[in-house]
TORVOSE-776658 format. One record per residue (C-alpha): chain; x, y, z; residue in one letter. Coordinates in Angstrom, 3 decimals, always signed. Layout:
N
kette, u, v, w, rest
A, X, Y, Z, A
...
***
This chain:
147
kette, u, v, w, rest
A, -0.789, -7.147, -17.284, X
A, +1.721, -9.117, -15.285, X
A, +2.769, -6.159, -13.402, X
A, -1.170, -5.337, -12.640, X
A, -1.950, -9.083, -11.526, X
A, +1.286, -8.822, -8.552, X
A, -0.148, -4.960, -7.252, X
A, -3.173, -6.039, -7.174, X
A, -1.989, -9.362, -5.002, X
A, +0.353, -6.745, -3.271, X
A, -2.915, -4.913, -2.107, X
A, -4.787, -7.853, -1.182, X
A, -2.009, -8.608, +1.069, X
A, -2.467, -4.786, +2.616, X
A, -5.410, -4.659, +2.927, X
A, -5.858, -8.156, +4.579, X
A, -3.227, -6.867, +7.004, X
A, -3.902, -3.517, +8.120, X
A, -4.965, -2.258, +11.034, X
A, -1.667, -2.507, +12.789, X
A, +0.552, +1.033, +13.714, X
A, +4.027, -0.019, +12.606, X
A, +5.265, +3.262, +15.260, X
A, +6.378, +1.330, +18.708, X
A, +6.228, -1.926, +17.401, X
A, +9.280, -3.954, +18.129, X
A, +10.152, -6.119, +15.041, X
A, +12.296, -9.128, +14.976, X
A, +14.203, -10.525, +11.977, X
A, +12.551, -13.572, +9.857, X
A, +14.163, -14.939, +6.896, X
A, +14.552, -18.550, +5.390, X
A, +14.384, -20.356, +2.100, X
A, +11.778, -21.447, -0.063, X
A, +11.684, -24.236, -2.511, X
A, +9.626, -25.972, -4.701, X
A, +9.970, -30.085, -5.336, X
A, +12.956, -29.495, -3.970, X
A, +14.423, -26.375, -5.788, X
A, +14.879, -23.006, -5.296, X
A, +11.825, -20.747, -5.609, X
A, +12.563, -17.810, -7.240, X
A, +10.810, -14.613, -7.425, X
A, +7.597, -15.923, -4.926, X
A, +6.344, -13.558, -2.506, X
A, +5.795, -14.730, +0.924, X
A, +3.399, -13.403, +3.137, X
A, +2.725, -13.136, +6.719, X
A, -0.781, -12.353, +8.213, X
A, -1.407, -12.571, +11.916, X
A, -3.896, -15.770, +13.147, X
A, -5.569, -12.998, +15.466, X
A, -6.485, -10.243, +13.524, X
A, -4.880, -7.282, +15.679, X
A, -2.726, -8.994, +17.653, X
A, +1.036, -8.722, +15.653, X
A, +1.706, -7.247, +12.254, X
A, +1.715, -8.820, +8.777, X
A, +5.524, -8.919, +6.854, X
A, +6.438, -10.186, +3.010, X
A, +9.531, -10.415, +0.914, X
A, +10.267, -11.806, -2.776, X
A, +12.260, -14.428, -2.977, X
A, +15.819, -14.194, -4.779, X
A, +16.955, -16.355, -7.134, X
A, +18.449, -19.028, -4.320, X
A, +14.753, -18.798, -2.790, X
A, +16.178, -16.795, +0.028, X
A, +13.666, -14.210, +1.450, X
A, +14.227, -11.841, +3.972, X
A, +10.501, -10.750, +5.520, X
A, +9.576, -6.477, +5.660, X
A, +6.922, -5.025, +7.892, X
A, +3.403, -4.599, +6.310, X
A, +4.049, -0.871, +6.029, X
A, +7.480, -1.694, +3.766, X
A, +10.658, -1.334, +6.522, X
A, +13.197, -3.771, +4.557, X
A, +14.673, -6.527, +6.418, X
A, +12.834, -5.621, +9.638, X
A, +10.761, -9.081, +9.894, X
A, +7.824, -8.714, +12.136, X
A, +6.527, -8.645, +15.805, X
A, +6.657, -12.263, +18.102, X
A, +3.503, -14.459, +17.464, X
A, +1.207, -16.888, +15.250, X
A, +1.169, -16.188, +11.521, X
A, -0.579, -17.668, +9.068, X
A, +2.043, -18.178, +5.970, X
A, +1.115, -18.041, +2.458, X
A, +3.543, -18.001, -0.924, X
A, +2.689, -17.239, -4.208, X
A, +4.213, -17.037, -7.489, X
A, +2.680, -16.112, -10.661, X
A, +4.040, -16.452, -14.553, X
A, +2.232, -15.006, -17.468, X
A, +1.448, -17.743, -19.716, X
A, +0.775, -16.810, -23.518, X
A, -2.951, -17.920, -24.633, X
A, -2.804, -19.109, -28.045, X
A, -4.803, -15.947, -29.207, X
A, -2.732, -12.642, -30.605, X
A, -3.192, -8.930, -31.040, X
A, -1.340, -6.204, -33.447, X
A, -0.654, -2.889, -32.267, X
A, -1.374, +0.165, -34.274, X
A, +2.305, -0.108, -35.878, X
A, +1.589, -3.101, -36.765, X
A, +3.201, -5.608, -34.655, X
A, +1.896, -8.983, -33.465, X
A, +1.909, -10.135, -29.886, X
A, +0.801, -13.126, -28.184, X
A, -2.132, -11.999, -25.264, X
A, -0.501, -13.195, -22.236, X
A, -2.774, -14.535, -18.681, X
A, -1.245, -14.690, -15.180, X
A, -1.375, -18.169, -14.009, X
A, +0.042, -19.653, -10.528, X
A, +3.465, -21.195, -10.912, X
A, +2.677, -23.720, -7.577, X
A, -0.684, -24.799, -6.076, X
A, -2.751, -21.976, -5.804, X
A, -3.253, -24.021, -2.392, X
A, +0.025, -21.974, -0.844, X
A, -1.789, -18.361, -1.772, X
A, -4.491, -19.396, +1.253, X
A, -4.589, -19.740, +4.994, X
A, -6.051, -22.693, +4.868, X
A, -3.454, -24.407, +2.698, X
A, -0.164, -22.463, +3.389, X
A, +1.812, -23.005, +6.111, X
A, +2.060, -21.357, +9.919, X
A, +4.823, -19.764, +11.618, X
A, +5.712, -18.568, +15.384, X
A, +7.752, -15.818, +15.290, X
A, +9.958, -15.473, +18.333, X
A, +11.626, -12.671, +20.047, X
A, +14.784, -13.644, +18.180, X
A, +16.350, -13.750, +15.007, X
A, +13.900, -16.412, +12.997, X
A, +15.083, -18.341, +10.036, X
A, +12.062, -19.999, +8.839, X
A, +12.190, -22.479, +5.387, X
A, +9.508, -24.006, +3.793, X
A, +9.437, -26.856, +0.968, X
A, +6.689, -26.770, -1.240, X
A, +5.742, -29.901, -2.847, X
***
C-alpha cells in the first residue's frame, strides 16, 4: 500500500507540473538539505512547481539519509535541477503506520493492516504552506528547516 500511496503522490506531482517540453530547456543545478526540528530528513521528496503555470519546469528528488537532495527535471533527467525562476516548494514524507486491526492470508499468516500517514505537517505537501525558491542561472544550493 505504501508503495501505491508515494506513485500516486509521484503523479500528482506530474500531473500538477506538466505542460512544459523538457527538449531546449536549459536546466541549472539545485540541491540542498532538508531537516526536520533540526535533523536530517530522510527519505522526503521535495518538489518544485513553477508560481506561473508555464513559465519554468517543475524538478523533485528524495532525500538521502543526511537529508541531502539533489533536484531532477519533471520528465526524470537525474541531477539536472531545473530552469531559472519562482517555484513554489513543497516536501513530503509519508510512513505507514500499523492500525490496530489485522488480516491472515490464505496460508495463514497474521499481519497488522498498515495506513500511510504524513511524517511532518501535512502543511509542507501545499503551496500555500511550503516554502518558495528562486532558482538562478547558477549552481543553487537551497536548504530548508522544517519545524
Amino acid at each position: 500500500m505504501h508503495k501505491h500511496f508515494s506513485i500516486l503522490l509521484l503523479i500528482t506531482f506530474f500531473v500538477f507540473t506538466s505542460g512544459c517540453s523538457e527538449s531546449g530547456l536549459k536546466t541549472y543545478p539545485v540541491s540542498g538539505t532538508i531537516t526536520y526540528q533540526g535533523q536530517p530528513l530522510a527519505g522526503a521528496t521535495i518538489g518544485f512547481s513553477p508560481k506561473t503555470p508555464g513559465e519554468g519546469d517543475g524538478g523533485y528528488a528524495r532525500t538521502d539519509d543526511k537529508g541531502f537532495y539533489q533536484l531532477q527535471t519533471s520528465q526524470g533527467k537525474a541531477n539536472a535541477g531545473t530552469t531559472p525562476g519562482e517555484y513554489y516548494v513543497t516536501v513530503v514524507k509519508i510512513e505507514m503506520v500499523g492500525t490496530g486491526t489485522f488480516f491472515t492470508d490464505e496460508s495463514g499468516n497474521r499481519y497488522e493492516n498498515e495506513k500511510p500517514v504524513s511524517a511532518i505537517p501535512e502543511k509542507y505537501a501545499t503551496a500555500e504552506g511550503g516554502f518558495s525558491a528562486t532558482v538562478k542561472k547558477e549552481k543553487n544550493v537551497l536548504n530548508y528547516d522544517l519545524d
